[in-house]
Structures are given as C-alpha cells and as structure tokens.
N, C-alpha and C positions, 0 to 999 in steps of 0.2 A: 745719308746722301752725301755721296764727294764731292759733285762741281754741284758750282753757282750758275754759272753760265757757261752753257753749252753754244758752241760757235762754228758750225759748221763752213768748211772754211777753203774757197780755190782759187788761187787767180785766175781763171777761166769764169769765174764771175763776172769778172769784167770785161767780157767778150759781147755783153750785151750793149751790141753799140750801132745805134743809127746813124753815124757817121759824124763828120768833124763841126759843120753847122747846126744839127740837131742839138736843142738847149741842156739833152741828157747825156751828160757826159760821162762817161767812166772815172773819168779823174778822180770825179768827186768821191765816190768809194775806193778810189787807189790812195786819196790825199787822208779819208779817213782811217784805215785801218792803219796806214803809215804814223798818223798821231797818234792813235788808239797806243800802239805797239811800242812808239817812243818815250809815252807817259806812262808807258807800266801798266798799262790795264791789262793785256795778255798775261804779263806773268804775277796777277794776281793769287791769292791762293784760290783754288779752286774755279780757275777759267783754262778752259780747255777750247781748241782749234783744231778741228778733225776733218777727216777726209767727206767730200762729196760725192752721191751719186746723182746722177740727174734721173729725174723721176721718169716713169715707162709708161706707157699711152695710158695703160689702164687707171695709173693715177689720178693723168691730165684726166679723163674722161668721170671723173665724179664732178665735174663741175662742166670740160667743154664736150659739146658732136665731137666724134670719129670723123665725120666733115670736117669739120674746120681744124682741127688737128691733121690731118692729114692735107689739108691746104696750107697749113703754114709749113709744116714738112717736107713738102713738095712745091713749095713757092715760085722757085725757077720753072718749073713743068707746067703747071696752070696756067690761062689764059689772063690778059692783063684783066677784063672784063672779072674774071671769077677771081682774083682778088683784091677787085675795089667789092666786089658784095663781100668778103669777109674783113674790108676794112685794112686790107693789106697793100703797101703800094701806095700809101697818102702822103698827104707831107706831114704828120702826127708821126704817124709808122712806115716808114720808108724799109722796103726791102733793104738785110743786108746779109751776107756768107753765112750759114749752117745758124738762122735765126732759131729754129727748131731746137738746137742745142743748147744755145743758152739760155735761152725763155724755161727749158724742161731741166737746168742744172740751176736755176735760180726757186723754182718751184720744189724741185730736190733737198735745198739746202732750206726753207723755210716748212719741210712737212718734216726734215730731218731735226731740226730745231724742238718743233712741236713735238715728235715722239720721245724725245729726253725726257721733255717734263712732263708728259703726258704716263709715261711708263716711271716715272718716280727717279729716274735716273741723274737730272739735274731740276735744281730749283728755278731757275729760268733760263730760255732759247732766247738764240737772237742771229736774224740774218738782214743786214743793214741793206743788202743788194736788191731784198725782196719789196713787196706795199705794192704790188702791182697791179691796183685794183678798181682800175677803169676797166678790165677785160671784162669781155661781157660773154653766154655760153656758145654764141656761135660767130663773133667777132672783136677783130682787136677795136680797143679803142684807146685815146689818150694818154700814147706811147706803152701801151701796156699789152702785153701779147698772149700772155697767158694769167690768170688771176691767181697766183702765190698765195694771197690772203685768204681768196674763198676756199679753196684746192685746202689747204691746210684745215680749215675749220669743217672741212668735208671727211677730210681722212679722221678726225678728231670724233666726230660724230660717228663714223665706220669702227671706229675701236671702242664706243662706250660710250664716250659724253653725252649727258643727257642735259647738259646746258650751259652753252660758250658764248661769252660774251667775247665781242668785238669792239674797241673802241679806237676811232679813225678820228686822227687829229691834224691829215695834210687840211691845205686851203682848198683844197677841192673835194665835192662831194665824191662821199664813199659808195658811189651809184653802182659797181657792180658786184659788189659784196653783197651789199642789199637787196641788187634784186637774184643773186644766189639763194638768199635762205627770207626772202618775201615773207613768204607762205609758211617760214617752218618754228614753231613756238621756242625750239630746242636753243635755239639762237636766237642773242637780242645785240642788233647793231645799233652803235651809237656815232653819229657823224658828225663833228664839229667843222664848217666849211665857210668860206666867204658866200653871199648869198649868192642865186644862181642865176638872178637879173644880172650881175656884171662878172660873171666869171661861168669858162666849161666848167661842168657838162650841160648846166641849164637844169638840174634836178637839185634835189634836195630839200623841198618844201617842207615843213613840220606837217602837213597833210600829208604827206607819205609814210603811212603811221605803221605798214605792214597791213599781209592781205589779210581772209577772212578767219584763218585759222591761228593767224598770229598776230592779230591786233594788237598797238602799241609796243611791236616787238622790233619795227624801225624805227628811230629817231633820226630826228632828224633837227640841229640845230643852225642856222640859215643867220649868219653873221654879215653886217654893214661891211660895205668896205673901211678900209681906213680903222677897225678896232685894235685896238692896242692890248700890252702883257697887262693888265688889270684887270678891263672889262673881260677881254677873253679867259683868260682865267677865272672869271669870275662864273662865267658861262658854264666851263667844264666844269665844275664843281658842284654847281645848281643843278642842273642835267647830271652827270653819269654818278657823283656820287649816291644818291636816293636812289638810284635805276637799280644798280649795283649791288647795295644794299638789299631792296628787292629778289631781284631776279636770283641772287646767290650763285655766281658761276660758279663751276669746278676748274676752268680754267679761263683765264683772261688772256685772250690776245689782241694788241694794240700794233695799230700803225701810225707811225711817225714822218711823216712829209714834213720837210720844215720849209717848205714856201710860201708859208705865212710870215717871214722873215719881211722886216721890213726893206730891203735891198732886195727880195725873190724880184724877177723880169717876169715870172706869170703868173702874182697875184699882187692884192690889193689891200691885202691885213698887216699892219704896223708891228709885228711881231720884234723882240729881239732874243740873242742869247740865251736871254739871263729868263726869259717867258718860258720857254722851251724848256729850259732846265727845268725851273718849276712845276712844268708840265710833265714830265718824265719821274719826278721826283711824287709828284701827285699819283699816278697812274704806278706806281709801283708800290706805293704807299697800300692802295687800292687793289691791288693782287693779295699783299698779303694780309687786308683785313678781310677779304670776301671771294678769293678764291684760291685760299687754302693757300698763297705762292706760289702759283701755277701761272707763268708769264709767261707767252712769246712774245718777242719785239722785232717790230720789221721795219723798212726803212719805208720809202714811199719818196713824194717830188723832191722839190729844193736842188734850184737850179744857179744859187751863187754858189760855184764850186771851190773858189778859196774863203771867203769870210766869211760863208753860213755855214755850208752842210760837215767838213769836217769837225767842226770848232760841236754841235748839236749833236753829232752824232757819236763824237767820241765822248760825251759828258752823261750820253744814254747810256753806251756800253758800262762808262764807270759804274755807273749808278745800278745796273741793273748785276755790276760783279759786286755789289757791295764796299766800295770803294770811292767814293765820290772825288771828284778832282775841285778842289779849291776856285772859286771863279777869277781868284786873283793870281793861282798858275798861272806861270809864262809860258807858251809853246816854245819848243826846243830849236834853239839855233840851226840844229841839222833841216829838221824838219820844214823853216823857213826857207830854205837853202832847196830844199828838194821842189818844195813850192815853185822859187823862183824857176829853178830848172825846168819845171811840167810845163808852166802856163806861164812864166812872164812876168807874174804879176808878183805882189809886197803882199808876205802872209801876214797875218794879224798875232800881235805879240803877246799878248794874253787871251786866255780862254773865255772873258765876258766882255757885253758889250759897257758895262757900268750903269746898269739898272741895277734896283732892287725891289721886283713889284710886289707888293700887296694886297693880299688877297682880301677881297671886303664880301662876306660872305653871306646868301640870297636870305637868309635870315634875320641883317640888320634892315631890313625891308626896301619895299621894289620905289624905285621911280617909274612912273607912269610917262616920264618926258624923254625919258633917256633909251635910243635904240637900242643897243644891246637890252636892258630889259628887257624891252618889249617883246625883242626873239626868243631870249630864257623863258617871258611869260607863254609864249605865243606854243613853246613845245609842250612847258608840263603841263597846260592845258587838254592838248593834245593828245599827250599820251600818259601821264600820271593819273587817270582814274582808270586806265586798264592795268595798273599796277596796286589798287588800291591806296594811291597816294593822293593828300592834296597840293594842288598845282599851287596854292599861293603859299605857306610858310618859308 
C-alpha cells in the first residue's frame, strides 16, 4: 500500500457557503488546509491530494428522495413554501448560488476518501470539508445539506462492508447518521454530544439505542454542559473503546466537529486543543487495533475559525498521515500573516492550548456523584448487554 492518507482535494470545497454572517464559514477549511500544507503534512511521505468529482444523484440518493434532491437542485424554481418543508430557505440553511454543487462535491470527496481505503488503496481517507450530519433523507437540517457521513457509510455497505462503525465526536448529536442506519445491524453509531436539554438538535438520549433490528447498535453518549478534556475523554474511551472491540469493524469512519472547543459560539463543552488531539490520537489508535487501519476522517462543526478549527484540524490530518506535529510547534509566520489578511484577527502561535489531559480510565472505578459518570453509566447500561458486555467494569 503507497499512501497513508488519501485527500481528496478542491478549492471549490469551499464554495459551500451560506454567506458572510452564517457562523460556517469557509475560512475555516481555507485557514486549515493553508496550516496543514505549511507544516508539511501534504508532503509527508505517502499523503496524496487528488482530484474531486462531485457525486451524481444516484449516489445522493442511497441515503436522500429524488425529492428533495431535486428541491435543493432546483432551489431558485421551487416555491418559498416548498422549501421551508425541505428545510431549505431557514436561517440554519439559507439559500445560496449552485448549493446542489457543492453539497454533491463535498459528499464526492468524502465517498472518494472512503473508496481508497475501502479498495485497499490507501491506509486512511480524509475530507475535513465533509461531517455533514444533521441532513436528514428528505430534509436539510443544521446547516447541513446533504449527509456526506451517512452517503459514505452507504456506498461502503453497497461495496461489501458487512460492518462500519461510525464514531461522531462534534458537540452536537450525530442525529442524522443515526437515524440513516436506525434499523440496520451492519452499522454501529457511536455519538459523543453535549446533552440535548441545552443544545440542537434535542436528540441523542442513551434510550435511542437503535431500532428493532439493530438494537444497541445506536449509542448514544449525552454529556453535561461545561465537561472538560478529562472527563470527556474519559467518556470516549469507556463507551467506543469495548463497542469497538466488540462490534470488530472492517472499517471505522469518524467525524470530528471540534465545537466542543471551549471558545466554540455554539456549544457548551470546555473542550481544548490539546483534548482533541488526544481525541484523534485515541480514534486512530482504535482503527488500527480493531478495524484492520481502515480510517475515514471527516471534518464536521467548529465555528472559532482562527483559534480552534485550523490548529484541530491540521493536528488530525498529521496524525492520521502518520506524522504527528509537536504541541509545542509554532504555527508559521506566513501562515499568521495570511490569518491576519482573511479575517482581521491575531493567529495563535503555537499549535496547543497548554493542556496536558489524562486519561483516568472507567476501570479505576465509577463515581456515583460525578455527571459525566453518570452518562458513561447511563449508556453502557443501555447498550452493553446487547453487546454481550458488562456496563459496570
């Protein structure tokens, strides 16, 4: 096998834009891939950057209606009426120029990612533009137009796989991945999310365990606001490690939202840098003990676009080219400079926030007092006897 990571790759990525006050900004993927590419991770050995196609109805259409595909397609031509029922036209998803193309070049690049590693071609994909996974099969929803994430684990299943796990690590529940593959045992979603009392979408309870056919094959892990890189690391560990072990995918793909940052404007989790990396370092760890090295990696929220999402995002791609960047790296004076030129703002001078969290892991035993347990306990409850696990060690 030649590449590590395969990167499917266009500036027309960044066409995916609901305008200049919409909190998603393109930047943020123009600010990373500009770090990424200044820190050497591009010309690592074995990271490759190739050309995009955008995906063709028939793709969209493993996961959304010929309806509502054809409503986003046709967006200017429909009535205002018929695209608030598909969710289109809100202030979430604000109509904007040829949305149809970049929603279907962003899903392009994250099913092109998956078929590298899926075909043996590269050890692991990665499309940081993609995580689009509030779409739901006949409506956008929170900010998210087409589901890249489910679409992918869809075509994955049409080639073979006979069991993909998914593990979603934005602050927002992974609600339309989830209810993609509900029903279907071949897939097990694991969603790590602020809880859904104070945060969109309103889902993600540990009682949404998967339907009747794939029981405990949703997870669902339902975090306080305000948890920090400890506890939540602590989480993911307790949760997707034993799932994973378990379930034995053939291939893992993960979404990375990093609006759990403690600076994100739309969420409530104390995350930093230095979490995220661990987190990334964890989840690939976890690729190659239990699905052979078969990684895709997507990008998803995170909406501070100079001091979170490039600084997380480029320390993913390292890591996932096998290449890790030092936390005590400086970002590159150019790159500073290019900062100040896009947005205005003072980039941040090193690549950590100066954490170093520790992982205290669910086997030196639970507190009964402490939230975060209590939602670790509350899932493997939940869902570890349909795994034949026990919920307390």
């Amino acid at each position: 096998m030649d590449e590590v990571l395969h990167i499917p790759w266009d500036d027309a990525l960044m066409s995916y834009d609901f305008g200049h006050d919409h909190p998603m900004a393109p930047v943020r993927v123009e600010l990373t891939m500009s770090l990424a590419r200044q820190l050497g991770v591009f010309d690592a050995p074995g990271v490759s950057l190739t050309p995009v196609q955008p995906a063709d109805n028939a793709l969209l259409e493993l996961v959304h209606t010929p309806e509502y595909i054809y409503a986003v397609e046709h967006v200017a031509q429909i009535s205002h009426a018929e695209r608030l029922s598909y969710g289109l036209g809100t202030e979430d998803n604000p109509v904007f120029p040829d949305m149809h193309q970049a929603a279907a070049l962003i899903v392009g690049a994250s099913v092109a990612a998956a078929d590298a590693v899926w075909s043996g071609r590269a050890a692991h994909g990665a499309n940081i533009a993609g995580g689009l996974h509030h779409a739901m099969r006949a409506h956008a929803s929170g900010f998210c137009l087409y589901n890249d994430a489910a679409i992918t684990i869809a075509r994955l299943l049409e080639n073979g796989a006979e069991r993909v796990a998914y593990v979603d690590i934005d602050a927002h529940h992974g609600d339309g991945v989830q209810a993609a593959f509900n029903n279907d045992p071949r897939v097990l979603t694991i969603s790590l999310h602020e809880h859904p009392s104070t945060l969109f979408p309103g889902t993600g309870l540990p009682r949404e365990s998967g339907g009747p056919y794939a029981e405990g094959h949703s997870v669902n892990v339902a975090l306080p606001a305000g948890t920090g890189d400890e506890p939540w690391l602590r989480a993911l560990d307790a949760v997707a490690t034993p799932l994973l072990r378990a379930f034995r995918p053939q291939i893992l793909v993960t979404q990375h939202g990093c609006d759990s940052h403690a600076l994100d404007s739309q969420a409530h989790l104390m995350l930093s840098i230095d979490g995220q990396r661990a987190a990334a370092e964890m989840l690939h760890a976890l690729a190659h003990e239990h699905a052979d090295g078969k990684w895709v990696l997507l990008g998803g929220g995170g909406y501070d676009v100079v001091d979170v999402v490039p600084r997380i995002w480029t320390l993913l791609l390292a890591e996932a080219a096998h290449q890790p960047i030092s936390p005590t790296a400086e970002t590159p004076v150019a790159w500073r400079r290019h900062v100040a030129e896009r947005t205005g703002r003072a980039a941040p001078a090193t690549m950590t926030d100066g954490r170093t969290p520790v992982l205290t892991p669910w086997s030196n035993g639970y507190d009964p007092a402490d939230r975060v347990d209590q939602a670790i306990l509350a899932t493997r409850r939940e869902i570890f006897p349909h795994h034949g696990l026990d919920p307390m060690p």
